[in-house]
C-alpha positions as CSV (number, residue, x, y, z in Angstrom):
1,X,282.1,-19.5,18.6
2,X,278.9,-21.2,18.2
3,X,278.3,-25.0,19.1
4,X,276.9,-27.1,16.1
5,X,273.7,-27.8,15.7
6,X,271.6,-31.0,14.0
7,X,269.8,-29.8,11.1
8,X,265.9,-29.9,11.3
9,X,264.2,-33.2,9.6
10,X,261.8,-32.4,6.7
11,X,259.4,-34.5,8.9
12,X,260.3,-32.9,11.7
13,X,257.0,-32.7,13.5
14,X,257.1,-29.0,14.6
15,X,256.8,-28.1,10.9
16,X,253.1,-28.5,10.7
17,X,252.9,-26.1,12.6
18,X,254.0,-23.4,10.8
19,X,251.4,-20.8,8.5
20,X,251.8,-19.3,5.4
21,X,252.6,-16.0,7.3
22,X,255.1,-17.5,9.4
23,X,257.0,-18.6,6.2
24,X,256.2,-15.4,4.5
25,X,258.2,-13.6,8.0
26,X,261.0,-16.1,7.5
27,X,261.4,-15.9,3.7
28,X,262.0,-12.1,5.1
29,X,264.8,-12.7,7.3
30,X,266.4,-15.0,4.9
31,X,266.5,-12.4,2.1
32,X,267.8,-10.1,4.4
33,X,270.4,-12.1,6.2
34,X,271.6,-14.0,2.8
35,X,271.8,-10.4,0.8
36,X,275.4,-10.2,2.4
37,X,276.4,-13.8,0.7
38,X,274.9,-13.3,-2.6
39,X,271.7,-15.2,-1.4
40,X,269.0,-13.9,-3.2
41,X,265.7,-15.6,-3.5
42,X,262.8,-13.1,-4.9
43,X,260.6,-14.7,-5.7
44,X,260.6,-17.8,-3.3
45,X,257.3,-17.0,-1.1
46,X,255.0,-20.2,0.8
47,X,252.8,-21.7,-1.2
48,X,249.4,-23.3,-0.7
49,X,250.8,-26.7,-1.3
50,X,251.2,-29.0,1.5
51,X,253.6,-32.8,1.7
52,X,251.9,-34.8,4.7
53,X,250.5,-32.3,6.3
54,X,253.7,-29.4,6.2
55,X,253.5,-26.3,4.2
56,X,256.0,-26.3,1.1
57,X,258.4,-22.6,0.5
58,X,258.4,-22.1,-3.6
59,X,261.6,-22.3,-3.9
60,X,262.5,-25.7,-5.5
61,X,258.8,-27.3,-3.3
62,X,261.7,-26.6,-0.5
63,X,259.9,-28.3,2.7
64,X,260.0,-25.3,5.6
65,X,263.0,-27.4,7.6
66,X,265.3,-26.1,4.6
67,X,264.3,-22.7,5.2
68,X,265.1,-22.6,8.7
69,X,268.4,-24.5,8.3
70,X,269.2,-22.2,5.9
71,X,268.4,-19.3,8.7
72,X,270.6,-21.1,11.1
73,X,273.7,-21.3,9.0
74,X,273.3,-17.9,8.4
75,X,272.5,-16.3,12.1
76,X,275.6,-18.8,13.0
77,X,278.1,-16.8,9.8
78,X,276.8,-13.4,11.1
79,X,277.4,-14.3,15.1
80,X,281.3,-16.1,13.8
81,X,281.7,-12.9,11.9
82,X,281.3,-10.9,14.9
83,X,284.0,-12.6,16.7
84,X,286.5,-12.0,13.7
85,X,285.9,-8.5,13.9
């Protein structure tokens, strides 16, 4: 039961914000939360390359908003699954 969300801009401008760390934390929790839906992104990790001013995740030069959209549809499958239970 979760209430739907807009996704996060690519220019969004929060997404400067983030470091190569940060991205390295949240490439974590996406390989960890996507295992369960066949997700599986090795070798995507941040990269050193920046688009106006916003760190880039190697995985297809994906801009960081795609990564945490991604999270967010996931966390929102694992909290709907919970209610199914």
């Amino acid at each position: 039961m979760s209430t739907a969300r807009d996704p996060i801009a690519p220019d969004d401008p929060r997404m400067r914000d983030y470091t190569g760390p940060q991205v390295t934390a949240l490439l974590g929790e996406l390989r960890k939360r996507g295992r369960p839906y066949g997700l599986l992104w090795g070798s995507a990790s941040a990269t050193e390359t920046t688009l106006d001013g916003r760190l880039l995740v190697d995985f297809g030069n994906a801009p960081v908003s795609t990564l945490l959209n991604l999270l967010h549809l996931l966390r929102d499958a694992e909290r709907n699954a919970a209610w199914e239970r």
